[in-house]
C-alpha positions as CSV (number, residue, x, y, z in Angstrom):
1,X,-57.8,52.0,110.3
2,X,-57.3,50.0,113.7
3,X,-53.7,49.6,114.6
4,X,-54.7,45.7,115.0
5,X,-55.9,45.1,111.7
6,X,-53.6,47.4,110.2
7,X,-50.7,44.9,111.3
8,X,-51.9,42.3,110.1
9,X,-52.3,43.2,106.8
10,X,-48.9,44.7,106.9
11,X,-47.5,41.4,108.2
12,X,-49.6,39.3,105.7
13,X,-48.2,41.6,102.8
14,X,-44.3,40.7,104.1
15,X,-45.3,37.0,104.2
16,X,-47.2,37.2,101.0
17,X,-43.9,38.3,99.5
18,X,-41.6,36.3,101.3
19,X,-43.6,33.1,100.7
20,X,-42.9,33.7,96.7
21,X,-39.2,34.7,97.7
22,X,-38.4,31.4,99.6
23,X,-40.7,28.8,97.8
24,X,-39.6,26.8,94.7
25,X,-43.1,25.2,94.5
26,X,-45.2,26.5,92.3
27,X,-48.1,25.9,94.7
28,X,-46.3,27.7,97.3
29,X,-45.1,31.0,94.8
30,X,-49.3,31.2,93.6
31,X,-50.6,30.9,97.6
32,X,-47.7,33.6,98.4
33,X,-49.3,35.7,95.6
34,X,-52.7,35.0,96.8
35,X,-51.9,36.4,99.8
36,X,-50.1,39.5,99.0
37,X,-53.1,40.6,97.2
38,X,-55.9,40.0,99.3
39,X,-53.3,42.0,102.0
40,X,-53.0,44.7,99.9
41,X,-56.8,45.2,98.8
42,X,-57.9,46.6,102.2
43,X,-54.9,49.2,102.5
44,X,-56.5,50.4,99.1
45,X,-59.8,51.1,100.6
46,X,-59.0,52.3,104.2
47,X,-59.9,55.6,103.2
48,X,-63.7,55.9,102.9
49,X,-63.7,57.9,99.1
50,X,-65.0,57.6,95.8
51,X,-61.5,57.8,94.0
52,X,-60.0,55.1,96.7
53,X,-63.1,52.8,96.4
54,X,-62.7,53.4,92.4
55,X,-59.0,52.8,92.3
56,X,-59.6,49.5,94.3
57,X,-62.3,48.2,92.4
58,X,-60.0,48.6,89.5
59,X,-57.0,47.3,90.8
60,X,-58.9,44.4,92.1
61,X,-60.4,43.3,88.8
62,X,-57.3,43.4,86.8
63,X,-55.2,41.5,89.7
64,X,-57.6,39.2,90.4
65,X,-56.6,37.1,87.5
66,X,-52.8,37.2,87.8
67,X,-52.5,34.6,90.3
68,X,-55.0,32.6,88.5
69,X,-53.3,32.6,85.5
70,X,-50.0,31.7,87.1
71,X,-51.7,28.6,88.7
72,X,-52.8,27.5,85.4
73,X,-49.6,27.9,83.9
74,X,-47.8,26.2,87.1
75,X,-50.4,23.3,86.8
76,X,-49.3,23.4,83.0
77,X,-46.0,22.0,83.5
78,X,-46.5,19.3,86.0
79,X,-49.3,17.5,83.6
80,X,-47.4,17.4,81.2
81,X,-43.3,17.1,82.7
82,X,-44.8,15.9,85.9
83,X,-42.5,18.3,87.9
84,X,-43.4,21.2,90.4
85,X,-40.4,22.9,90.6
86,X,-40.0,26.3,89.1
87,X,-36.6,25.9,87.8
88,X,-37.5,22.9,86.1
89,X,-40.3,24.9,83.5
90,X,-39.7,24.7,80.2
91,X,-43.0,24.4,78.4
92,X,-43.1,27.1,76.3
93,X,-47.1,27.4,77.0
94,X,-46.6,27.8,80.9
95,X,-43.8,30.1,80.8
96,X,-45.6,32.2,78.3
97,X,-48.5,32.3,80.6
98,X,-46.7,33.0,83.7
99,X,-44.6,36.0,81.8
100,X,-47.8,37.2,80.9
101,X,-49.5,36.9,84.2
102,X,-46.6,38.6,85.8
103,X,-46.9,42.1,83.2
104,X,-50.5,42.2,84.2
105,X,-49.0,42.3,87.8
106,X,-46.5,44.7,87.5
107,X,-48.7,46.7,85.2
108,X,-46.3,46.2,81.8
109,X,-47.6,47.5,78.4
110,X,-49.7,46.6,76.7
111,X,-51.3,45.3,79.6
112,X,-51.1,48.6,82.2
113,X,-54.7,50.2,82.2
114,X,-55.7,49.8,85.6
115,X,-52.4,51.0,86.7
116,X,-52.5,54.8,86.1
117,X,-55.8,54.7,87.4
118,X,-55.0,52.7,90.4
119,X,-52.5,55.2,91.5
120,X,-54.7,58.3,91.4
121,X,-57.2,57.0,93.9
122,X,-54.4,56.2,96.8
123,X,-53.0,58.4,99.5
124,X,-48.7,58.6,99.0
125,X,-48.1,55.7,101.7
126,X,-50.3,53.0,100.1
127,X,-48.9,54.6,96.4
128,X,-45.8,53.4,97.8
129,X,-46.4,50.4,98.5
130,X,-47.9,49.4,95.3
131,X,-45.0,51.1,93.0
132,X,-42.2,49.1,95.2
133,X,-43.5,46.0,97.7
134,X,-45.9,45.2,95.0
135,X,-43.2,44.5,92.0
136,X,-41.1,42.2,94.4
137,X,-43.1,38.8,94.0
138,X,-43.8,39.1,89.8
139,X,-40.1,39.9,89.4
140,X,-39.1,37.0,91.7
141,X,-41.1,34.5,89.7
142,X,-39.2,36.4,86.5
143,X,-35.9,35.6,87.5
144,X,-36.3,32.1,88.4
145,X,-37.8,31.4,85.2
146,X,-36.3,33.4,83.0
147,X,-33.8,31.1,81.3
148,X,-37.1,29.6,80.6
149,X,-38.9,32.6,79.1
150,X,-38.6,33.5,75.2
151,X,-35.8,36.5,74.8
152,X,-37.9,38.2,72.3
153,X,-41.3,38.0,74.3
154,X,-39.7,39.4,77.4
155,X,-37.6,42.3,75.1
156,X,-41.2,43.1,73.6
157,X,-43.0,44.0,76.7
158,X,-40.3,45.7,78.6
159,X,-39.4,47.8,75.4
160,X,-43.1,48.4,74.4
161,X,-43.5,49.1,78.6
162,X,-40.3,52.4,78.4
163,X,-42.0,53.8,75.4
164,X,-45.8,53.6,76.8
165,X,-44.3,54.8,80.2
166,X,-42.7,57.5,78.3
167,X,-45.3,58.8,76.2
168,X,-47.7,58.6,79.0
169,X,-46.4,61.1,81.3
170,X,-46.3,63.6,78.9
171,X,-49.3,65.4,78.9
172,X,-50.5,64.6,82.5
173,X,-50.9,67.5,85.2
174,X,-51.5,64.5,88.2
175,X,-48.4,63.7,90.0
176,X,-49.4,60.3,90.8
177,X,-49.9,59.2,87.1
178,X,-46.6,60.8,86.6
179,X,-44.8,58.4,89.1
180,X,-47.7,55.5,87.9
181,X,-46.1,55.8,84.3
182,X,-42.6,56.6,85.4
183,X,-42.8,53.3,87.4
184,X,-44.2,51.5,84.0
185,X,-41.4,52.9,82.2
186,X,-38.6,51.5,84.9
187,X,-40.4,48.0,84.9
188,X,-40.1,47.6,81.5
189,X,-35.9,48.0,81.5
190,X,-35.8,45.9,84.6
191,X,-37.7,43.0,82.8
192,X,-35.5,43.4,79.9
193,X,-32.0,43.0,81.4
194,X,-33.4,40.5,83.7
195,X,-32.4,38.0,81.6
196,X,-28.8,38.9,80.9
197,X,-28.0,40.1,84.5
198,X,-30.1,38.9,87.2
199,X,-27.7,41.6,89.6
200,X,-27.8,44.2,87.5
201,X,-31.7,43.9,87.7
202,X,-31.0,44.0,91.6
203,X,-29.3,46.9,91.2
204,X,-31.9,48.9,89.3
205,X,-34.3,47.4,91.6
206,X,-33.1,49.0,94.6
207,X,-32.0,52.2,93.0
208,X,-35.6,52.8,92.0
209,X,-36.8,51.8,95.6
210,X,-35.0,54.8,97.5
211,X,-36.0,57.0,94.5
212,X,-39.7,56.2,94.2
213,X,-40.1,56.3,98.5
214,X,-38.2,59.6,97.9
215,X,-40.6,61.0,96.1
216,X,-43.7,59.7,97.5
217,X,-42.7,60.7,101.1
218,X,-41.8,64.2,99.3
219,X,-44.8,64.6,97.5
220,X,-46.7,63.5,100.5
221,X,-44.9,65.9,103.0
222,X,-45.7,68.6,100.8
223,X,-49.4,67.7,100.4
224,X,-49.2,68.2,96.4
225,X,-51.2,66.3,94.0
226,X,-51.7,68.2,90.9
227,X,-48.4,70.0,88.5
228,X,-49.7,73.4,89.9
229,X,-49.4,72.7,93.4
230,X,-45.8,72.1,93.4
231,X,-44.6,75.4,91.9
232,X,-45.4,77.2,95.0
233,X,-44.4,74.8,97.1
234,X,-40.7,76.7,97.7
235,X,-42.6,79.6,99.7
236,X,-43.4,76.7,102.3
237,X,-40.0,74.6,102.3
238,X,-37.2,75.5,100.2
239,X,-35.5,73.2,101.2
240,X,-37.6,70.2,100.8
241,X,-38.4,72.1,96.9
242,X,-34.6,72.1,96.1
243,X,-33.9,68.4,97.0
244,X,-37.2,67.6,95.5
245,X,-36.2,69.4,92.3
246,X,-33.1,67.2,92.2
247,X,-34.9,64.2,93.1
248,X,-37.0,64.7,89.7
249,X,-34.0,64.9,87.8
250,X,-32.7,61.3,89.3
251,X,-35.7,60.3,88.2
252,X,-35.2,60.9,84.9
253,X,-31.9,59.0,85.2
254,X,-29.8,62.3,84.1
255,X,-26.3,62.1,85.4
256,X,-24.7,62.8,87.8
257,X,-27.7,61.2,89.7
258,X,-27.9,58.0,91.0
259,X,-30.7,56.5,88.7
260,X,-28.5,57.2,85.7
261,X,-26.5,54.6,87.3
262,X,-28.1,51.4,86.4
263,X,-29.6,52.8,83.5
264,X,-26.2,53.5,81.5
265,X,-24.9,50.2,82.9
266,X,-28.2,48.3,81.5
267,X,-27.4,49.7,78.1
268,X,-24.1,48.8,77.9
269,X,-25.0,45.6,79.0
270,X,-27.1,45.1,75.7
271,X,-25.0,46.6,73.7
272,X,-22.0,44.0,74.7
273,X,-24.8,41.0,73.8
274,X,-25.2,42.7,70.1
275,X,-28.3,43.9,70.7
276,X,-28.1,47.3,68.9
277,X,-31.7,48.6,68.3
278,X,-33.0,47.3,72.3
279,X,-30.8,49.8,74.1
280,X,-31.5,52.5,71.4
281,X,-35.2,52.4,71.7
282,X,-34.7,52.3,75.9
283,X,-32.6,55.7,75.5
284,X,-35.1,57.3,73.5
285,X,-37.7,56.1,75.6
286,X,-35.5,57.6,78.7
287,X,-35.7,60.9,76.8
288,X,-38.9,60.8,77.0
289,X,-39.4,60.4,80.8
290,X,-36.3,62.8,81.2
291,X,-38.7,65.7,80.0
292,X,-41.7,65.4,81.9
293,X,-39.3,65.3,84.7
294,X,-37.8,68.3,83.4
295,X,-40.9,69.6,82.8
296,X,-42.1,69.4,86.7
297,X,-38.5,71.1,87.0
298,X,-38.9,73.9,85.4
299,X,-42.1,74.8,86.7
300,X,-40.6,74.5,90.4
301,X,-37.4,75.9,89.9
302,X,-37.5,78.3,87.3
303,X,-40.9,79.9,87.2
304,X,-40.6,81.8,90.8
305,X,-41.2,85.2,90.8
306,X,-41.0,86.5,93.7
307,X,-43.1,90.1,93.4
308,X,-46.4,88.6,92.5
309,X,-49.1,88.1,95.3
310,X,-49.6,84.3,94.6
311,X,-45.8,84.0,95.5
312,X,-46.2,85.3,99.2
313,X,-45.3,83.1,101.6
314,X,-48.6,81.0,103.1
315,X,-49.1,81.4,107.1
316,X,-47.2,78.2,108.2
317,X,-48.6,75.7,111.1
318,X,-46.2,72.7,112.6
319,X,-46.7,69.7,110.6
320,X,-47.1,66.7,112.3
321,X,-46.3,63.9,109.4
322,X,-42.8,62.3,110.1
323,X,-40.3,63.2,108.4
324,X,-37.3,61.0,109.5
325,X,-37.4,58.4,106.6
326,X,-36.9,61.7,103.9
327,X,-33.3,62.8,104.3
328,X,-31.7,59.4,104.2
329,X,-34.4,58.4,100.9
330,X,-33.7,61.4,99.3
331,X,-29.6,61.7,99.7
332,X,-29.5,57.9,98.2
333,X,-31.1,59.1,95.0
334,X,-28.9,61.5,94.3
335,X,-25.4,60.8,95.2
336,X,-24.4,56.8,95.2
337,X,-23.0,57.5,91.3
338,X,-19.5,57.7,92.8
339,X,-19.6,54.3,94.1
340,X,-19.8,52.7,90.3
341,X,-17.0,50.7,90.8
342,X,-17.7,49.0,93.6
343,X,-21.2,48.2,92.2
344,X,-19.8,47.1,89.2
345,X,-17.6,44.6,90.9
346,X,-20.9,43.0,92.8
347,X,-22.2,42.5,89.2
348,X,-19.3,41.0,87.5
């Protein structure tokens, strides 16, 4: 892609999502929405193949109507309140809309078709961008309405969102409807604590950030697609396959990793509003993510033996990718649990 055009989508995607971020106009949050998707459409198809023009077609058709949606909902409230302002909704038709139009976004159950197959059509960098950049304006628009937004609709979709993202990722062999499901699965805890702690939701937010570039940029640096690519990927960087094993493990949220973090602080942030049964079904749904994880593991870790032809290391040419954002997104993953209390003390 040109350089030109290339940063100006990239600068139309950061004022897509600022727009939403600043504006508490309805009009403003839907143009802001607008923006950030016709930005993002063209990254999808930069590369000239089937499974990118296939993903973007798909991704397209289900986005499309988000933002519509939202302005209906947004137009909604002022016909009948005669107020734009977002923190002013309270019609329980517009802010069922907008929580609605938001899951299609983000890709919640039951709502998250086109997202799996969205992600298997993209090269690692644009994968990125849609499992992080793209979450930012739908979980804005969440937070300022979501004293607004029925408590049991909003538990519903995020807990229907950590079993479906659980279950999911099971039986799949493609690494990138691993992390598409992995990222469903996230989404749907974020969306439920959202409305009892806002920073808490921050939190897991940017936890899931470093963790998700981590293992994009990984994934990516290693040039593996598929389960069986991976488990010979130590004969070509140990290194990179050790960190990358742990990196899976954060992903699962299994302590002592960072992800575990916010996860066991969401849970007993539920379980201090008397909410029993939510954070029980979350950490059987986190099981469930935890052992396709585990499952990646084991196949890089603990299947190598090293007597067998196939495990011979490959002839081995410089690689020109960058690799300067890895280190610092992989470390961040794995080793911010000691600093609990001082997180704990920004969400208090």
């Amino acid at each position: 892609m040109n350089p030109y055009v290339l940063a100006i989508l990239l600068s139309s995607l950061g004022l897509g999502t600022s727009l939403t971020f600043a504006s508490s106009h309805w009009l403003l949050a839907w143009l802001g929405l607008e923006i950030d998707t016709l930005a993002f459409i063209p990254l999808m198809a930069q590369h000239l193949h089937p499974r990118a023009v296939e993903a973007c077609t798909k991704y397209f058709l289900s986005q499309a109507s988000a933002p519509p949606i939202i302005m209906f909902a947004s137009t909604t409230n002022p016909w009948i309140t005669g107020v734009w302002h977002m923190i002013n909704t309270s019609i329980p038709v517009a802010t069922t809309t907008i929580i609605f139009a938001s899951a299609l976004t983000i890709g919640l159950a039951a709502i998250h078709f086109s997202m799996a197959e969205a992600f298997q059509g993209l090269d690692p960098l644009t994968g990125l961008v849609l499992s992080t950049s793209q979450n930012l304006p739908p979980l804005a628009l969440n937070i300022l309405t979501a004293q607004a937004i029925s408590p049991m609709l909003q538990t519903g979709l995020g807990v229907t969102s950590t079993l479906v993202g659980g279950q999911g990722g099971l039986n799949q062999s493609q690494l990138w409807k691993m992390l598409a499901y992995s990222s469903i699965a996230h989404m749907g805890s974020m969306i439920i604590i959202l409305m009892y702690a806002p920073l808490l939701t921050l939190v897991a937010l940017g936890t899931y950030i470093f963790a998700t570039s981590a293992a994009f940029l990984t994934l990516k640096t290693s040039s593996a697609t598929k389960f069986n690519v991976l488990t010979m990927s130590w004969c070509k960087s140990p290194t990179l396959t050790a960190t990358s094993a742990v990196l899976l493990l954060s992903l699962g949220c299994l302590p002592p990793m960072t992800r575990f973090l916010p996860n066991r602080l969401m849970l007993q942030e539920l379980a201090k509003r008397s909410l029993p049964i939510t954070p029980t079904i979350m950490g059987l749904a986190a099981l469930l993510s935890l052992y396709f994880w585990l499952r990646l593991w084991y196949a890089m870790t603990l299947t190598i033996c090293p007597y067998t032809t196939d495990s011979m290391a490959p002839s081995r040419t410089p690689t020109t990718q960058s690799t300067l954002p890895l280190p610092l997104s992989t470390e961040i993953p794995q080793g911010l649990l000691p600093m609990t209390p001082a997180i704990l003390m920004l969400t208090t």
